[in-house]
C-alpha positions as a Python dict, from the first residue, in 0.01 Angstrom:
ca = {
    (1, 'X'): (0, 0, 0),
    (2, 'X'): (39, -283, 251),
    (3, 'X'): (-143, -610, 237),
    (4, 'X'): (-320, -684, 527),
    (5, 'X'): (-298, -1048, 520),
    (6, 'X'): (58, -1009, 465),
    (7, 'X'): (139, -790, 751),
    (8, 'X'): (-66, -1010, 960),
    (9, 'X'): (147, -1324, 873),
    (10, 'X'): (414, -1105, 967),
    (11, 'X'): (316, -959, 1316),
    (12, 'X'): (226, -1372, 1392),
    (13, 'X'): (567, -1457, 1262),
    (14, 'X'): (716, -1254, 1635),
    (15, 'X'): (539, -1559, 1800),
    (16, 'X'): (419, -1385, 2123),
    (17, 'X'): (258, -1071, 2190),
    (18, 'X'): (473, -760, 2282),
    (19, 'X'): (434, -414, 2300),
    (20, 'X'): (345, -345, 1939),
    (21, 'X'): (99, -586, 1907),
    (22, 'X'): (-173, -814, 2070),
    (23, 'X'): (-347, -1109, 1964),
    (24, 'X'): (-711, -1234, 2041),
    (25, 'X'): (-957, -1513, 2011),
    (26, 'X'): (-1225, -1283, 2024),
    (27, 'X'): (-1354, -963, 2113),
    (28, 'X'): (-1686, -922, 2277),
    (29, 'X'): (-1834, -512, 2158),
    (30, 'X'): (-2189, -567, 2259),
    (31, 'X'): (-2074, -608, 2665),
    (32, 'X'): (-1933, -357, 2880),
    (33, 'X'): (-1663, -609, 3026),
    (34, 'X'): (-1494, -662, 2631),
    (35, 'X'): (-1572, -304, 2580),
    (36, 'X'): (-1366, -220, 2841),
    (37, 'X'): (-1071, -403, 2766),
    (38, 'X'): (-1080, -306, 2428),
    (39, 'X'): (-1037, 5, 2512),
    (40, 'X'): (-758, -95, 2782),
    (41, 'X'): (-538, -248, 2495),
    (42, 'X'): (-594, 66, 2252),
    (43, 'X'): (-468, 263, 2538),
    (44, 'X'): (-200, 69, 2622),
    (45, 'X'): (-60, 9, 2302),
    (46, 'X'): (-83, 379, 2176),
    (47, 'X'): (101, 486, 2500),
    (48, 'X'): (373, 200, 2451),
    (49, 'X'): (428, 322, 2099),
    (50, 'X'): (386, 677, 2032),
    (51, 'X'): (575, 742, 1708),
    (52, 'X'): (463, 387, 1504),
    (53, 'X'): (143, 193, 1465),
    (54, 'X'): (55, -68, 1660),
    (55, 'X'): (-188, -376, 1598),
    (56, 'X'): (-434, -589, 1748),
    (57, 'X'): (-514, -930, 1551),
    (58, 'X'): (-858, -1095, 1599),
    (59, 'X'): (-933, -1476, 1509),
    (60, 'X'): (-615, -1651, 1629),
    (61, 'X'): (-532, -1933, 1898),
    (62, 'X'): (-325, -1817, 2161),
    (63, 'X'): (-134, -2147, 2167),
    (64, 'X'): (-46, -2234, 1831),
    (65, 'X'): (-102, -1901, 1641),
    (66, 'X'): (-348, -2074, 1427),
    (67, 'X'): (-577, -1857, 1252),
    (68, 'X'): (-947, -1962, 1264),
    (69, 'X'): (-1121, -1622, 1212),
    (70, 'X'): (-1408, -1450, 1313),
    (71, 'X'): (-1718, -1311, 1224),
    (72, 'X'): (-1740, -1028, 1001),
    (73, 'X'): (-1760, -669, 1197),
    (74, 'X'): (-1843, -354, 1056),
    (75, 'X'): (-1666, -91, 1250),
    (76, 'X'): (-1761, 265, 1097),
    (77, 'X'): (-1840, 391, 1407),
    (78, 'X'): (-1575, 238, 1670),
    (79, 'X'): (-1389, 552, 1658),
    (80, 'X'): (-1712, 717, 1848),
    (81, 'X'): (-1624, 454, 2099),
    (82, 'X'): (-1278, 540, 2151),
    (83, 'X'): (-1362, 924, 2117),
    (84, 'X'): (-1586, 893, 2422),
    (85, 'X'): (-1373, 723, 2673),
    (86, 'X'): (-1007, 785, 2586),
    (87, 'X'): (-855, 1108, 2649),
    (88, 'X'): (-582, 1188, 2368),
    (89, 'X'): (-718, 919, 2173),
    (90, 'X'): (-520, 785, 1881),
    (91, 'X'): (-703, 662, 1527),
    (92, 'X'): (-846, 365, 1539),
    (93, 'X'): (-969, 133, 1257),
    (94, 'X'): (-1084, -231, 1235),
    (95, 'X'): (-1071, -418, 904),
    (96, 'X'): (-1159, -778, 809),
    (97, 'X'): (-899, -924, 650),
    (98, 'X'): (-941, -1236, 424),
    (99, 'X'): (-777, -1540, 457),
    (100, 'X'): (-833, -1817, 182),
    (101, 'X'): (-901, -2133, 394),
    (102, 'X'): (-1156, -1970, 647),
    (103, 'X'): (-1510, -2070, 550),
    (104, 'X'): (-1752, -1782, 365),
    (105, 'X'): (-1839, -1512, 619),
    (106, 'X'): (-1578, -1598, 852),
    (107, 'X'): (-1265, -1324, 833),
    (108, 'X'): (-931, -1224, 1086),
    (109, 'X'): (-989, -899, 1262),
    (110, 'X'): (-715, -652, 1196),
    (111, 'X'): (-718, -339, 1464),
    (112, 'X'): (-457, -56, 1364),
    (113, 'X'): (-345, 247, 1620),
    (114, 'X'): (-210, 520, 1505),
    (115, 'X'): (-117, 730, 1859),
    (116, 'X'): (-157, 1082, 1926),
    (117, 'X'): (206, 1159, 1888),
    (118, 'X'): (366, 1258, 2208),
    (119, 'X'): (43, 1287, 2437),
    (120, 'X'): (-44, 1045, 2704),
    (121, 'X'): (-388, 845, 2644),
    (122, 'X'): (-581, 750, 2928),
    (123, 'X'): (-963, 667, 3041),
    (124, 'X'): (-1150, 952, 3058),
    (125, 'X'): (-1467, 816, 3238),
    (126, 'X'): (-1529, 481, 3431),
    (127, 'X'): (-1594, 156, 3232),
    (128, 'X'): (-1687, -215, 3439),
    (129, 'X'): (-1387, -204, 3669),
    (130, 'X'): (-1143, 42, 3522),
    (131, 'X'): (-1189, 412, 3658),
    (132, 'X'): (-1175, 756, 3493),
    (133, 'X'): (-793, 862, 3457),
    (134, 'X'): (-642, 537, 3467),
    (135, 'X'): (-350, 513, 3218),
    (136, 'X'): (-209, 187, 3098),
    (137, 'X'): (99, 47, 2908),
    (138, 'X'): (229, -228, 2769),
    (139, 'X'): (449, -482, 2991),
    (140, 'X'): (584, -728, 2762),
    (141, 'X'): (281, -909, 2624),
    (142, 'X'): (55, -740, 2925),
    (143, 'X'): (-170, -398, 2946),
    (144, 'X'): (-80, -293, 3295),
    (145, 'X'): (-200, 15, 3450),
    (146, 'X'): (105, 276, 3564),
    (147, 'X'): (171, 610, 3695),
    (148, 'X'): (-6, 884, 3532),
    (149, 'X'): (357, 1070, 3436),
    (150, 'X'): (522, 795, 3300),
    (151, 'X'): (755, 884, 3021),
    (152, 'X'): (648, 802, 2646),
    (153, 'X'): (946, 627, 2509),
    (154, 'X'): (1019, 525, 2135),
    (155, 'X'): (1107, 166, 2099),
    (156, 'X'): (946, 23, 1855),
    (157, 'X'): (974, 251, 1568),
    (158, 'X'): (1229, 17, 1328),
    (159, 'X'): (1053, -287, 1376),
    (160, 'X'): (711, -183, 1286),
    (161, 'X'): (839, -7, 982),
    (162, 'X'): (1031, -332, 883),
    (163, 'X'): (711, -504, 921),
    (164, 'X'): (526, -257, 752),
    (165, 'X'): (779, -261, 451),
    (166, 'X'): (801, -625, 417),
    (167, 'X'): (412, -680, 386),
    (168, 'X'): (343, -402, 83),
    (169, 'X'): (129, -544, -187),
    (170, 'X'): (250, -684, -532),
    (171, 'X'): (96, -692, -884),
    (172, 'X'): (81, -1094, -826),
    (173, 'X'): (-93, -1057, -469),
    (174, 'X'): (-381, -853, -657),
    (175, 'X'): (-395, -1021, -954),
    (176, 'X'): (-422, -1389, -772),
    (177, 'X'): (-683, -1208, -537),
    (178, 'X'): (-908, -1076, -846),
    (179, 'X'): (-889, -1414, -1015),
    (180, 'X'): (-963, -1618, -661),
    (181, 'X'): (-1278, -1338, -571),
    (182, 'X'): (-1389, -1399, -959),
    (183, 'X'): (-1390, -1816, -898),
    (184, 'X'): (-1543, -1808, -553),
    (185, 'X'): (-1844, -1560, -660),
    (186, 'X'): (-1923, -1710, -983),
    (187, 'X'): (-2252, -1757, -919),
    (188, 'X'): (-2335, -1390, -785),
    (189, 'X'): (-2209, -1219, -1123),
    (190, 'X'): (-1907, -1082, -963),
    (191, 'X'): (-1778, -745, -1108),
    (192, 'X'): (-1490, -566, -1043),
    (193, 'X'): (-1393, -174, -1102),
    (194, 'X'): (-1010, -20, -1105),
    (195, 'X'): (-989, 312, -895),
    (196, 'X'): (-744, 553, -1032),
    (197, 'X'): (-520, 295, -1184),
    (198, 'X'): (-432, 111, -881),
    (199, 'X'): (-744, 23, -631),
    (200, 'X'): (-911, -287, -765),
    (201, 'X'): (-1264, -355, -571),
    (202, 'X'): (-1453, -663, -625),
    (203, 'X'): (-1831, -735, -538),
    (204, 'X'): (-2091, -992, -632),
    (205, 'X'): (-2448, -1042, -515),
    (206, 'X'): (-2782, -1193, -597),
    (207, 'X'): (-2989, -887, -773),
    (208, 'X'): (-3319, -872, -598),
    (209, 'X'): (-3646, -625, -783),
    (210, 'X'): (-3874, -414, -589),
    (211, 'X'): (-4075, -143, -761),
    (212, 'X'): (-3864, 119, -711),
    (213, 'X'): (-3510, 13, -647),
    (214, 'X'): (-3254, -286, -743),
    (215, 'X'): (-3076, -458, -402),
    (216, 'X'): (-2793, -671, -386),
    (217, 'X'): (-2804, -948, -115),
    (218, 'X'): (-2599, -1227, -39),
    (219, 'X'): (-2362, -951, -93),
    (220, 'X'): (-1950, -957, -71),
    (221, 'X'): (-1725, -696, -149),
    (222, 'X'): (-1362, -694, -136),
    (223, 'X'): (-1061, -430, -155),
    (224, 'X'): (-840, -657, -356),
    (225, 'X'): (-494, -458, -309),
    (226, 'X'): (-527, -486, 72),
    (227, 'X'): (-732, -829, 95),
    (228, 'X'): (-965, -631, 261),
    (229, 'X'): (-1337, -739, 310),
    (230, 'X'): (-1499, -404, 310),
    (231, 'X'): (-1900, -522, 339),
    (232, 'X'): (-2051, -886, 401),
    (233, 'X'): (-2386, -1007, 487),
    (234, 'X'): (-2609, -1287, 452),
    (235, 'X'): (-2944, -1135, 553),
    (236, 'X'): (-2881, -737, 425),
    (237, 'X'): (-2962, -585, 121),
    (238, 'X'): (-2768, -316, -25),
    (239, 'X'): (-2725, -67, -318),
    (240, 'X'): (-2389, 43, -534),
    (241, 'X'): (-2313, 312, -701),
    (242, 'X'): (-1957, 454, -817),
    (243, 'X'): (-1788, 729, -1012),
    (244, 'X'): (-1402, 770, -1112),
    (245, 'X'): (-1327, 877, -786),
    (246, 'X'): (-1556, 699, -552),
    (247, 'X'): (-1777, 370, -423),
    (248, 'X'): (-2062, 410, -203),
    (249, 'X'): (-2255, 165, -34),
    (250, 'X'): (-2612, 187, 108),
    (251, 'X'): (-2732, -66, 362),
    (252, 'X'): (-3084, -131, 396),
    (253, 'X'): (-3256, -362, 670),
    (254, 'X'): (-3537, -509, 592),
    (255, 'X'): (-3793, -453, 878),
    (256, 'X'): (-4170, -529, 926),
    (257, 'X'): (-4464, -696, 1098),
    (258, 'X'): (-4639, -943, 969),
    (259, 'X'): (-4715, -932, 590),
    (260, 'X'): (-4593, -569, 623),
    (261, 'X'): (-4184, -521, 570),
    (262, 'X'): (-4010, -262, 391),
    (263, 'X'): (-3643, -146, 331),
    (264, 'X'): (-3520, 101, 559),
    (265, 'X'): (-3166, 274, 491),
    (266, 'X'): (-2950, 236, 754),
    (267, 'X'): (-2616, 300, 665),
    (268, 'X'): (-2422, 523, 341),
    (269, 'X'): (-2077, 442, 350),
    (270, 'X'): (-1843, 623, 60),
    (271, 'X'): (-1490, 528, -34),
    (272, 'X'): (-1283, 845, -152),
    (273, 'X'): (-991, 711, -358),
    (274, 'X'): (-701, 974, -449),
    (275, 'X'): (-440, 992, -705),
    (276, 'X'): (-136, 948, -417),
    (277, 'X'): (-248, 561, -400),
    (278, 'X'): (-462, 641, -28),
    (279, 'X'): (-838, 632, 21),
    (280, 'X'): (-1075, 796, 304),
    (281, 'X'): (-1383, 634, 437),
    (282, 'X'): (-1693, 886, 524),
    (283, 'X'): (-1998, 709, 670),
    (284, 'X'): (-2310, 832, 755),
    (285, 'X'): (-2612, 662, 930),
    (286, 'X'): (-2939, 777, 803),
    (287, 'X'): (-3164, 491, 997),
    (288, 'X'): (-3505, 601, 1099),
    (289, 'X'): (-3671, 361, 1329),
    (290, 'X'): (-4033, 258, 1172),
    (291, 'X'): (-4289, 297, 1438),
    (292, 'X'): (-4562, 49, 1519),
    (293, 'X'): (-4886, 68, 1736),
    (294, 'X'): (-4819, 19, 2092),
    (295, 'X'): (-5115, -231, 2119),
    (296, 'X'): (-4923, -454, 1878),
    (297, 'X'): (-4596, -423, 1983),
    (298, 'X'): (-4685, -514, 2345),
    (299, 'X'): (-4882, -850, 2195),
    (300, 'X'): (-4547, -921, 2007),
    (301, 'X'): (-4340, -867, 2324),
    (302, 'X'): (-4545, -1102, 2538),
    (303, 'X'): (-4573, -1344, 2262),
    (304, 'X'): (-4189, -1356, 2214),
    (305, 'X'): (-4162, -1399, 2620),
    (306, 'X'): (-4410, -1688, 2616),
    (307, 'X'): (-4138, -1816, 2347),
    (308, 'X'): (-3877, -1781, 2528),
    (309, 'X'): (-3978, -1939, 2836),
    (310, 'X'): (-4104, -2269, 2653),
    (311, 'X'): (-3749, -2261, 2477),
    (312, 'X'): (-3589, -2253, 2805),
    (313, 'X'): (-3770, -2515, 2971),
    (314, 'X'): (-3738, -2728, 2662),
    (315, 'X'): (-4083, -2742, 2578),
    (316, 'X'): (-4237, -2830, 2174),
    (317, 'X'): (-4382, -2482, 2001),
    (318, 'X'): (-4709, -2472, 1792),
    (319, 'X'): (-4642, -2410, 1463),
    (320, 'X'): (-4807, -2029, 1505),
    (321, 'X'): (-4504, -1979, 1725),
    (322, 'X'): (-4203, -2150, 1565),
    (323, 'X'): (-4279, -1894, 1246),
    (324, 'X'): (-4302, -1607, 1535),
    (325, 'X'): (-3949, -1827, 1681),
    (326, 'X'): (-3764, -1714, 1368),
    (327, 'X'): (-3877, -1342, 1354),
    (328, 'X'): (-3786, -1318, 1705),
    (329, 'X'): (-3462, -1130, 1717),
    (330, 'X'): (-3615, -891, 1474),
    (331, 'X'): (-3924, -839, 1683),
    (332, 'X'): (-3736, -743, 1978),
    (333, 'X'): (-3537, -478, 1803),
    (334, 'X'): (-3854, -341, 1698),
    (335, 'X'): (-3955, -343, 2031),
    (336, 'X'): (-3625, -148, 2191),
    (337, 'X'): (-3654, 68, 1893),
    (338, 'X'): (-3991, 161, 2006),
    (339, 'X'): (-3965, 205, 2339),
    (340, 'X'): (-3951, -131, 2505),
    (341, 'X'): (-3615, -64, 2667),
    (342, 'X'): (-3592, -411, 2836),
    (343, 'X'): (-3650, -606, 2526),
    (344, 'X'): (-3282, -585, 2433),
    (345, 'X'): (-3160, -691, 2753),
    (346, 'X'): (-3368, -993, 2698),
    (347, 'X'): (-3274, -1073, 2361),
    (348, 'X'): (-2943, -1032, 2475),
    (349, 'X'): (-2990, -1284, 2791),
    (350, 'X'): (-3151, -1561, 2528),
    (351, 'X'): (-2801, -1574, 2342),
    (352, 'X'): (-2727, -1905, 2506),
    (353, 'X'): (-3039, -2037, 2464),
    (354, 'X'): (-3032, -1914, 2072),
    (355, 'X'): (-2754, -2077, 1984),
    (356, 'X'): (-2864, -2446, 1889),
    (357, 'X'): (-3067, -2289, 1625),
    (358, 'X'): (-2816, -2182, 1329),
    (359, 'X'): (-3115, -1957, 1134),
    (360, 'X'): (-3236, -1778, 1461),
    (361, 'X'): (-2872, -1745, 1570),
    (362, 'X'): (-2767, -1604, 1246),
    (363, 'X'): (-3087, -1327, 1280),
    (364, 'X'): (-2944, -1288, 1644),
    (365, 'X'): (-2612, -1158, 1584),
    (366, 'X'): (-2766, -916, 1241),
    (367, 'X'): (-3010, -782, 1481),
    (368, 'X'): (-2719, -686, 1748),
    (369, 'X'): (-2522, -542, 1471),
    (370, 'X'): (-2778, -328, 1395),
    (371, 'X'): (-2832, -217, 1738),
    (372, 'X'): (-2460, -163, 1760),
    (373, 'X'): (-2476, 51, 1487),
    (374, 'X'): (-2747, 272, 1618),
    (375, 'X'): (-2571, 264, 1943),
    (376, 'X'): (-2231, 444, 1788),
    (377, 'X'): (-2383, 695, 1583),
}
């Protein structure tokens, strides 16, 4: 099994981008401009390498290669993404990987493309400025679009594997990761459960009581043997339950107006370990949308415009409307999920103006997750 950290260390070790892998700041999923070349680099890089993996790494400094992370993104459903514009498209998964001096929350993004051997992967419908049928490849550290019957050529096969070999996991990498998940949770009653004699997964939370069920919030969970981050979120609550052979996570979002919130499932994620030391991932989003009254939800929406607008012009709210301030993100999701289709677009135009206020920022970006979510499935 290779170590994710490990191999990362290794693909930063070649310096500067190349045809097997890229290297990014950032990514931006919730525009159609980083959309699109996201999905320009995955096509690029399965073309330029169609018998080996290539990578994409997330969180790092162009200059220097210094890693300074990113937030933590849950990508069950990017592969709908890639389904739906690429032609031939190759498998696609994104995994946080942990890195011991980034701050809690705060991961390096870890993209890995496995081509569909031998066929030629191209756009299959417009996206911002890139049109249907465009085809790209990789020219040195560049995606560049080229002719359409341009030969796939194998170059990169030894190297990748030699990366690939030299960053498999050791009893002392997953023994030092147990014992550093076990110090940093230690007040969230971290557990930990062996799969099949070889997968160690670690998780802590604070245990939170309703009438009928037991949530976990404040909730981490790690793959150890990969230094893998497989769930992590400050606001969500979530339930665990496990067998010999399996882990499943449900993800609840806790949604309401006024006095009135619930938990609403929103995502079942299950992790299938097998006796030949690999694992699947099935996912499955069960959200239903609570509805509201139309009467209210319009009274909400104007209220959170009047908001905005004083925020904007940097004008003092009442204290009615800085406790309305901090539901805000949440309101306008409830709004686009019932029916207000312009609400996101202004949530999503406030960004700037959210971002001096950590709490409401923080809501912000769990409310376009969400959305994201929905979006994919």
């Amino acid at each position: 099994m290779i170590n994710k950290r490990l191999l990362i260390k290794n693909l930063l070790a070649h310096n500067d981008e190349n045809s097997f892998y890229d290297k990014k700041r950032k990514i931006n999923m919730g525009e159609k401009e980083g959309k699109a070349k996201f999905l320009k680099h995955i096509c690029a890089l399965s073309n330029s390498n169609p018998k080996n993996n290539s990578y994409i790494v997330i969180g790092v400094e162009d200059e220097d290669n210094s890693v300074v992370g990113v937030d933590f993104f849950d990508d069950s459903k990017i592969q709908n993404l890639i389904n739906a514009y690429l032609t031939n498209p190759p498998l696609v998964t994104y995994e946080n990987v942990l890195f011991p001096h980034l701050p809690n929350g705060k991961v390096v993004g870890l993209v890995s493309i496995r081509p569909n051997e031998g066929k030629i992967c191209s756009l299959k419908k417009n996206i911002w400025k890139y049109y249907g049928g465009m085809v790209f490849f990789r020219d040195g550290s560049i995606s560049m679009p080229k002719a359409f019957d341009i030969e796939l050529k194998d170059i990169n096969s030894e190297i990748v594997k030699a990366i690939e070999n030299h960053s498999q996991n050791t009893i002392k990498y997953t023994l030092d990761g147990v014992f550093d998940f076990m110090n940093k949770s230690k007040d969230f009653h971290p557990t930990y459960k062996v799969f099949k004699e070889y997968f160690v997964v670690c998780w802590a939370g604070k245990t939170q009581k309703t009438k009928e069920n037991t949530y976990l919030s404040r909730v981490n969970i790690e793959l150890i043997n990969e230094q893998v981050k497989l769930f992590y979120s400050d606001l969500d609550e979530i339930s665990i339950s496990y067998d010999d052979d399996s882990f499943k996570i449900i993800e609840y979002v806790h949604l309401g107006l006024y006095e009135s919130y619930k938990y609403y499932p929103l995502e079942e994620v299950t992790f299938k370990f097998k006796n030949n030391m690999s694992y699947e991932i099935e996912s499955e989003m069960v959200f239903q949308p609570p509805e509201f009254p139309k009467q209210t939800l319009y009274h909400i929406f104007n209220n959170n415009n009047t908001i905005l607008k004083k925020i904007k012009r940097g004008e003092s709210l009442s204290h009615i409307q800085e406790k309305d301030f901090l539901k805000l993100p949440a309101t306008y999701l409830l709004c686009h999920l019932n029916g207000f289709s312009e609400a996101i677009e202004i949530l999503e135009n406030a960004k700037i103006h959210l971002k001096p206020y950590p709490k409401i920022y923080a809501r912000y970006k769990e409310s376009m997750r969400i959305l994201r979510k929905v979006r994919y499935s």
